[in-house]
ChimeraX commands (.cxc) that place a marker at each C-alpha (Angstrom):
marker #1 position 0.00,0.00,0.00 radius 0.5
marker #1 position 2.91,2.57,0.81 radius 0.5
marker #1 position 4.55,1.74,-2.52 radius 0.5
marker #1 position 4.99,4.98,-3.95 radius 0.5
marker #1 position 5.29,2.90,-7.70 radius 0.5
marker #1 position 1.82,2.04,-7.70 radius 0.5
marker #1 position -0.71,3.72,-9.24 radius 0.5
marker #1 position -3.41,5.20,-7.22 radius 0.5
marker #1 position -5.83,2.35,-9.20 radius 0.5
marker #1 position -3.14,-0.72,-8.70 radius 0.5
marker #1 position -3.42,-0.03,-5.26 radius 0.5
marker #1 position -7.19,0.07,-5.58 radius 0.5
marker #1 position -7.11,-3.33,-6.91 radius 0.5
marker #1 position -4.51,-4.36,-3.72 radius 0.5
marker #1 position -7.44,-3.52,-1.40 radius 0.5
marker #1 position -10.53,-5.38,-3.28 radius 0.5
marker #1 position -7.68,-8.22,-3.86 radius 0.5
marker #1 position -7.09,-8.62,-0.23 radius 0.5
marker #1 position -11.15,-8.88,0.42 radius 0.5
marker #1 position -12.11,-11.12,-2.08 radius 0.5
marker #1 position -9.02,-12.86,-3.15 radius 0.5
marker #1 position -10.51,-12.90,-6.55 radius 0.5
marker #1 position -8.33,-11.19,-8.76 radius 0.5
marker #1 position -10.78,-10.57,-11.73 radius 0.5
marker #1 position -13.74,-9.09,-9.46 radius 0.5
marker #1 position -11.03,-6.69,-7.92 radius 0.5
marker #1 position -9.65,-5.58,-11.25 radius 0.5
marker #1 position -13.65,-5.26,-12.50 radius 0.5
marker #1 position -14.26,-2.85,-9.09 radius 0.5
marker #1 position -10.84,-1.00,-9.40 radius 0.5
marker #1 position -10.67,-0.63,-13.18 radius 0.5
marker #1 position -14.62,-0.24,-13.98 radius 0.5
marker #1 position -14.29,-3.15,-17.05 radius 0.5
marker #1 position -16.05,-5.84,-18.26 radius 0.5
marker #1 position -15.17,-9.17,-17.37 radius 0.5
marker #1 position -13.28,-10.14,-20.72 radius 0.5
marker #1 position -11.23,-6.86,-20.06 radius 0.5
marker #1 position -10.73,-8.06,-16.14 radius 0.5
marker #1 position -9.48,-11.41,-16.89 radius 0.5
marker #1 position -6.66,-10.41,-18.98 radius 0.5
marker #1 position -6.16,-7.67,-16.64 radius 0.5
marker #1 position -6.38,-9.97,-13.76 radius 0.5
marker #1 position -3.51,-11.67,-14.92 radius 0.5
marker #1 position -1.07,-9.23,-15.77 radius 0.5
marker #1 position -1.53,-7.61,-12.47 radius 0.5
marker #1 position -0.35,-10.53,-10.77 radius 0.5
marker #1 position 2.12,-11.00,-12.65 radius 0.5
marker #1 position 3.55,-7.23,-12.00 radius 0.5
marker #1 position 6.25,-7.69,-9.36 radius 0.5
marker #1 position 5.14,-4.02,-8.40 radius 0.5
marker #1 position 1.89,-4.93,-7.07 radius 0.5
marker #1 position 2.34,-8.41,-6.03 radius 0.5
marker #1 position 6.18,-9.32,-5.05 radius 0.5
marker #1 position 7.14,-12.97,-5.60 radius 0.5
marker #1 position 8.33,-14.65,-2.16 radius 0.5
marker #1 position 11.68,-15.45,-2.43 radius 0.5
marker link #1:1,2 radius 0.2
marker link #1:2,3 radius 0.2
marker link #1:3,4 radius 0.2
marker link #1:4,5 radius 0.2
marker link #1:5,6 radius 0.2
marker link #1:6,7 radius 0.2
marker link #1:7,8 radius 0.2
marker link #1:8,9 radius 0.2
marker link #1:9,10 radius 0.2
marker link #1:10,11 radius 0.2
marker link #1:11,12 radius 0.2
marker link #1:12,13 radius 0.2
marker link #1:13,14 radius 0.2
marker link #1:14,15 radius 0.2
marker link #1:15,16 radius 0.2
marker link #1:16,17 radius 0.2
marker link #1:17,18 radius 0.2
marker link #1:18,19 radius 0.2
marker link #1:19,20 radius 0.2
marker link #1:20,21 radius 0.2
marker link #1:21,22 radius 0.2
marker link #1:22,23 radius 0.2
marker link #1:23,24 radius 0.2
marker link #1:24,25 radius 0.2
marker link #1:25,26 radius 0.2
marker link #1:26,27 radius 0.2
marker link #1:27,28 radius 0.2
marker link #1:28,29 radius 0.2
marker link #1:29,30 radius 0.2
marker link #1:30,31 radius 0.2
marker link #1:31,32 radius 0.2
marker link #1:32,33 radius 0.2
marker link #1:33,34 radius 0.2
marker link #1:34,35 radius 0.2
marker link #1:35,36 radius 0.2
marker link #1:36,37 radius 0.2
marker link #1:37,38 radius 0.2
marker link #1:38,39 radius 0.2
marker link #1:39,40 radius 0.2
marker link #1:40,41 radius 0.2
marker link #1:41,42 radius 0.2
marker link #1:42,43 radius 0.2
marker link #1:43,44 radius 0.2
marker link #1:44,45 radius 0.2
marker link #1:45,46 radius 0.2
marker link #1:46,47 radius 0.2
marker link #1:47,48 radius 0.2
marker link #1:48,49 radius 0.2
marker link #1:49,50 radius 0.2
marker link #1:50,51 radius 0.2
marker link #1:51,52 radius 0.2
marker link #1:52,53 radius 0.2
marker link #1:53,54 radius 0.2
marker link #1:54,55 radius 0.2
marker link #1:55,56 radius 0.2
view
């Protein structure tokens, strides 16, 4: 959350993430998409060692 490299909407998607644990419904709330749009979205922001670190 006190990442200063995320985007005020990445870290939107960080909170609904952490609520739901559903990666496409917290894209769909943070990025106002449709579902096609969130699942690809979904993805990538997982994938972005910004948002989500890999544990080591």
């Amino acid at each position: 959350m006190e990442n200063p490299e995320l985007t005020d909407k990445q870290r939107l998607f960080c909170i609904y993430y952490v609520r739901c644990f559903n990666a496409v419904k917290a894209y769909q709330k943070a990025y106002r998409c449709s579902y096609q749009t969130a699942a690809s979205g979904a993805y990538r922001m997982l994938e972005n060692d910004r948002v989500l670190p890999k544990k080591s």
